[in-house]
C-alpha positions in Angstrom: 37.9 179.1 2.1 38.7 181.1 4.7 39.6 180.6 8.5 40.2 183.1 11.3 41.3 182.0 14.6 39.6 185.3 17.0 40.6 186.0 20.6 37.1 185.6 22.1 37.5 188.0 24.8 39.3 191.3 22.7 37.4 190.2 19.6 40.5 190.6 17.7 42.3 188.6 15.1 45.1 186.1 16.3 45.4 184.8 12.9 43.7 184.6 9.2 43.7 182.4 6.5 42.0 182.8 3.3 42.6 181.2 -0.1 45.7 179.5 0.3 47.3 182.7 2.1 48.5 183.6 5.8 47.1 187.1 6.1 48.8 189.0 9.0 47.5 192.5 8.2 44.7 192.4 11.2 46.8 190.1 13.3 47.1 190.9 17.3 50.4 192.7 18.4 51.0 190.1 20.6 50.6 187.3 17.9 52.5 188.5 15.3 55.5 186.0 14.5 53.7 183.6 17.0 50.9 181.8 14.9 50.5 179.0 12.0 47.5 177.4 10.6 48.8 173.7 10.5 47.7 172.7 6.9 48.7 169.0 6.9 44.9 169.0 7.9 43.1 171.2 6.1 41.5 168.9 3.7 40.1 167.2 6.4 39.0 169.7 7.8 41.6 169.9 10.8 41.9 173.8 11.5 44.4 173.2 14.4 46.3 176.9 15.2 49.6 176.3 16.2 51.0 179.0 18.8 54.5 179.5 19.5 56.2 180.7 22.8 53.1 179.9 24.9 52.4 183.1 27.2 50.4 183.1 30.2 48.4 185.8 28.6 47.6 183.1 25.7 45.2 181.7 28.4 42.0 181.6 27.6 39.2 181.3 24.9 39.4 181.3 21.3 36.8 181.1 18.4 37.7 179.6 15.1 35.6 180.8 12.5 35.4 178.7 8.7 33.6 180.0 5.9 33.3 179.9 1.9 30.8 180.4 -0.9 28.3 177.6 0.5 29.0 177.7 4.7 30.1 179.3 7.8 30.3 177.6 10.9 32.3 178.1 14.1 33.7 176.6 17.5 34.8 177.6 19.9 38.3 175.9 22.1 39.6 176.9 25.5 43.2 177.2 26.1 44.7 176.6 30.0 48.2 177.8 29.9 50.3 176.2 33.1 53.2 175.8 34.0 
């Protein structure tokens, strides 16, 4: 299986997951140290990305992508950053 959390406007990698692994090769600059895929879920198919140090320039939308041998799907989550 393989999930990849994308920055929807930069079309760039804020984190990837494949196979059991973290892979932060094509991670984001501004991500890197930042991001976990919680897997207390993943066999439920929660894909919740946890983000540390929230940013103001962590606002706005993401796209989570899923796939393996038989699927892909995707969705996509907005993120409002206040405070």
């Amino acid at each position: 299986m393989e999930v990849r959390w994308i920055r929807d406007e930069f079309s760039e990698t804020v984190h990837h997951y494949r196979n059991g692994e973290d892979l932060y090769g094509e991670q984001m600059g501004a991500y890197v140290g930042r991001t976990e895929l919680v897997r207390d879920g993943l066999s439920a198919g929660s894909l919740d990305l946890r983000i540390m140090g929230l940013r103001p320039s962590d606002d706005g939308q993401y796209v989570c992508t899923v796939k393996n041998a038989d699927a892909y799907d995707e969705a996509m989550v907005d993120l409002e950053v206040s405070g």
